[in-house]
N, C-alpha and C positions, 0 to 999 in steps of 0.2 A: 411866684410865691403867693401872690394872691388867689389867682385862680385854685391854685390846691388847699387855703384855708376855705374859700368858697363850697371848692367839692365835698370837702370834710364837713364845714355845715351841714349841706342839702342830704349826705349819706345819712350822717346821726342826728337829723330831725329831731325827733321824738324821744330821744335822752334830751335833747337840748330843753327843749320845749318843757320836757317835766321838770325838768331842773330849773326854767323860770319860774313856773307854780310857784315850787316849794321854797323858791330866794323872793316871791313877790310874797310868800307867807311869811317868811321870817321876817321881812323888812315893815310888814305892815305891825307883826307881832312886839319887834323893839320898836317902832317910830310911829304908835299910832295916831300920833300929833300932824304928822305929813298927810294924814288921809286926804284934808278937803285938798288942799293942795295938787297933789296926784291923782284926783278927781276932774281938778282942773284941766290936765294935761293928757286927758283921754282922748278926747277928739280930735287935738291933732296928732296926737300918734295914729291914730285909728284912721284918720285921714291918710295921714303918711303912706300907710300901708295901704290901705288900698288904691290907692295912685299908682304904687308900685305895683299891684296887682293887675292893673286896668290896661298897665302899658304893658301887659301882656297879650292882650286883648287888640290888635286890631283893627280898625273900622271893619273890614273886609270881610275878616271872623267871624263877627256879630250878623251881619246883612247874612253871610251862610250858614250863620245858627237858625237864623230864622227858615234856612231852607230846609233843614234839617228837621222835618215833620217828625217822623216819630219817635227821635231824643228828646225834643223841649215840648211834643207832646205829652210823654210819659215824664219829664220831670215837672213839669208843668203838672199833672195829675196826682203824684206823689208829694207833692208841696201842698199843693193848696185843695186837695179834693180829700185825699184819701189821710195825711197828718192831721188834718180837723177833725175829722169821722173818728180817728183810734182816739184824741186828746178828747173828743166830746165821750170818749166812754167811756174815760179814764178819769173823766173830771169830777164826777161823785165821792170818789175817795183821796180825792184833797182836801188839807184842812180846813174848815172852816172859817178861813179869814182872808178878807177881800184883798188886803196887801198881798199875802202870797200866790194869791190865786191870780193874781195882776202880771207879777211877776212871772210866774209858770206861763200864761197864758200870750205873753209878750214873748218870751225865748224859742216856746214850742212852734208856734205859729209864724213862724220865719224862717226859711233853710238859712243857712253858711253862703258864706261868698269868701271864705280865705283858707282858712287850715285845710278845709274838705280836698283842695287843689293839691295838697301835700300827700294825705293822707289816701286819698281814693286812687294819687298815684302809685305809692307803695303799694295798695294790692291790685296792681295790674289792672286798674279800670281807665278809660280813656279818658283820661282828664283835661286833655286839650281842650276835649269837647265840650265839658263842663265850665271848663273858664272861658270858651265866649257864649256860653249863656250868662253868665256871674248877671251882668248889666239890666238882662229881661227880669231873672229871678230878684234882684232886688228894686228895681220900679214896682215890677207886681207884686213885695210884698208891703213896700209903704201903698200902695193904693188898696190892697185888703187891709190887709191888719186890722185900722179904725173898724172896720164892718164885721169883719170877724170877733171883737172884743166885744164889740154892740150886741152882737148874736150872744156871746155867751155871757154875758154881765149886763146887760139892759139898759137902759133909758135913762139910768141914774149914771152911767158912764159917763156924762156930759159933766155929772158936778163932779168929777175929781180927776179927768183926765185932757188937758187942755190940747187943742190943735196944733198949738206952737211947738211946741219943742219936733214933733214929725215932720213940721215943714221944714224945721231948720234942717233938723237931720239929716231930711233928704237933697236939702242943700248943699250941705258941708262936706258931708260925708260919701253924696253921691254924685251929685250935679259936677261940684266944680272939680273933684278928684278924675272924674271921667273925661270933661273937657280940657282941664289941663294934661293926660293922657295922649288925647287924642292929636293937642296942640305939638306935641313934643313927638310925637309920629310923625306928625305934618312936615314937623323940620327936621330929623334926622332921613326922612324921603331925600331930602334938599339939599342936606348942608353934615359934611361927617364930622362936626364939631355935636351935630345932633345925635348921631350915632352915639358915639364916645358918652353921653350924656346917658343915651339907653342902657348901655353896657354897665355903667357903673350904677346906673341904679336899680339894675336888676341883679345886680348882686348882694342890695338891701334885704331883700324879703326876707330872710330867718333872721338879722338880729330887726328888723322893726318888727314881726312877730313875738318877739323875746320882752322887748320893751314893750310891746302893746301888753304881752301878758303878766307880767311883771306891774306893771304900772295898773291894770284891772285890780289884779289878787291883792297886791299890796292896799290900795286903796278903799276893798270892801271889808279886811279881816277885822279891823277895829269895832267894826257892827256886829260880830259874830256873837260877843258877850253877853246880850240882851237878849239873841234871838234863836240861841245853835238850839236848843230842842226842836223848835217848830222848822228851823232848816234842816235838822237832821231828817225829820220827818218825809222832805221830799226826794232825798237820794234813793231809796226803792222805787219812789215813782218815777222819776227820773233813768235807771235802771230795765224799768220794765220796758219806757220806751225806747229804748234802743234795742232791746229786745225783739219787740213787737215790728219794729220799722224794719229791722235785717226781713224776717217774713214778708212782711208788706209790698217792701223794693223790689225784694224777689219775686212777688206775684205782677206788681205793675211790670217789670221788664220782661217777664213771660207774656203778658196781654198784648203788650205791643212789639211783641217777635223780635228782638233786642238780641244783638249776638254778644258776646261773653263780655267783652272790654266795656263796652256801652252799660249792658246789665249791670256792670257792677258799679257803675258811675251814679247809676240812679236805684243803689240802694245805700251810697253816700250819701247823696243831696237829699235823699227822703229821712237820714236818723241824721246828720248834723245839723243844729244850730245858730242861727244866727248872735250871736250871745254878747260879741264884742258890738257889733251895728246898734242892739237894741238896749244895753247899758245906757247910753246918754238919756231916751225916753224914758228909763225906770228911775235915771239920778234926777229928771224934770220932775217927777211927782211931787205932789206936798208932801214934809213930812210926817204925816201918819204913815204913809207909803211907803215910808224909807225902806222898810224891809226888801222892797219888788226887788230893790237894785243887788239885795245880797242872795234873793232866790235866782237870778238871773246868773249872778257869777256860781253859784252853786251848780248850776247845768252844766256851766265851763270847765268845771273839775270833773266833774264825774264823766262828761262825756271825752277829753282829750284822754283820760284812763282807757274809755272805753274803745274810742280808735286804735288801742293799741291792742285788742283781744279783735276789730273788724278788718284790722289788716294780716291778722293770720286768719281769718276764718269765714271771710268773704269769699277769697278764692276756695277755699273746701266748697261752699255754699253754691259758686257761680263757677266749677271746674270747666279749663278748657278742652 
């Protein structure tokens, strides 16, 4: 019984998935008094999940992702080389106000390490592969990111964006989800009491997906009031890049002679988001900021819409 409520999740993904949106918008719409609240409770959902994610992942996977030259090459290249270059010449025609531009600049400049695993499966790209790099691509992008922001917002970044909340981040969210992970691999190796422990929590991932996105949307819509023109603002932008990155993906995984499944896995991780990882640094800012953290959820709408126009039209894109 379980196992076929399981299956039925993992088929209808993406009804599911929209359908927490639009219940974490309604919930945020009648209870906007719950915001700080379910603000609270984003990191360890956000934890949660990726834990679950991790223990997909491993050790073994990871040490052979790294053998895997020109996958984590070319995603390695479409992350951090080639999303800076399209975001730096996109970035002129964003509004003129440093909060949103905080916010854009945080979301865009970090690939995904969770949905992309779903969705890059659904169109036929190899996403095994993808989820044992998750771990390279998000060390590599807490250790850009600060530099990247410095490049394109300057020297004044220091007064308004503090070190702490990244390091915790990358603590909470990455350190110890990882090792706990790897801990619980260690012992279901060992002991099938460990096993049984795997099994049942890898049948987690779609509803702490649900909650994770539920508990996001619900928690930003109460800001919407204040600010929806100038966030209306960024949905073309936001639009175009996903636009622009389908092209792009497709150019890096022709550069690096990438056969079909591969190619389309790295023109996933070059247009999805990091959106839920990089919420907790946009809710650290001071509030004049506040806005970052509702441009950040505003990427997470527009682009889970959008996965669902990349999973029919990636494979047109990358035919086998």
């Amino acid at each position: 019984m379980i196992d076929r409520v399981v299956a039925a999740m993992e088929r209808h993904q993406i009804a599911i998935y929209l359908a927490a949106i639009a219940a974490g918008g309604l919930l945020g719409w009648a209870a906007p008094d719950a915001s700080p609240g379910l603000e609270h409770a984003i990191n360890p959902v956000l934890a949660a999940l990726l834990f679950v994610t991790f223990l997909q992942v491993p050790a073994a996977e990871l040490v052979r992702s790294l053998r895997a030259g020109r996958f984590l090459g070319a995603a390695l290249a479409v992350n951090f080389l080639v999303v800076p270059l399209v975001v730096a010449a996109m970035f002129p025609v964003l509004p003129d106000d440093q909060a949103l531009r905080l916010g854009v600049l945080l979301v865009l400049l970090c690939p995904c390490v969770d949905y992309v695993i779903v969705f890059s499966g659904l169109a036929g790209a190899r996403n095994q592969q993808l989820l044992a790099a998750t771990p390279l691509l998000l060390v590599a992008q807490m250790l850009l990111l600060p530099l990247f922001l410095l490049a394109f917002l300057g020297s004044g970044l220091a007064d308004v964006v503090d070190a702490g909340p990244f390091l915790e981040a990358f603590t909470f969210l990455i350190v110890v989800p990882l090792a706990l992970a790897w801990t619980v691999q260690a012992w279901a190796a060992r002991r099938p009491r460990g096993q049984a422990v795997m099994a049942v929590a890898g049948t987690t991932m779609v509803p702490l997906m649900v909650a994770t996105l539920v508990t996001v949307v619900a928690s930003q819509v109460p800001k919407l009031d204040d600010n929806l023109a100038d966030i209306a603002r960024l949905v073309p932008f936001y639009v175009l890049f996903l636009l622009v990155m389908a092209f792009a993906g497709l150019a890096v995984a022709r550069l690096f002679r990438l056969d079909v499944p591969a190619g389309r896995a790295i023109v996933f991780t070059g247009a999805t988001r990091n959106s839920l990882v990089v919420l907790p640094l946009a809710l650290a800012l001071p509030d004049h900021l506040a806005v970052a953290a509702v441009a950040v959820v505003t990427q997470t709408l527009v682009e889970v819409v959008g996965m669902v126009v990349y999973v029919r039209a990636v494979p047109r894109l990358l035919p086998v």
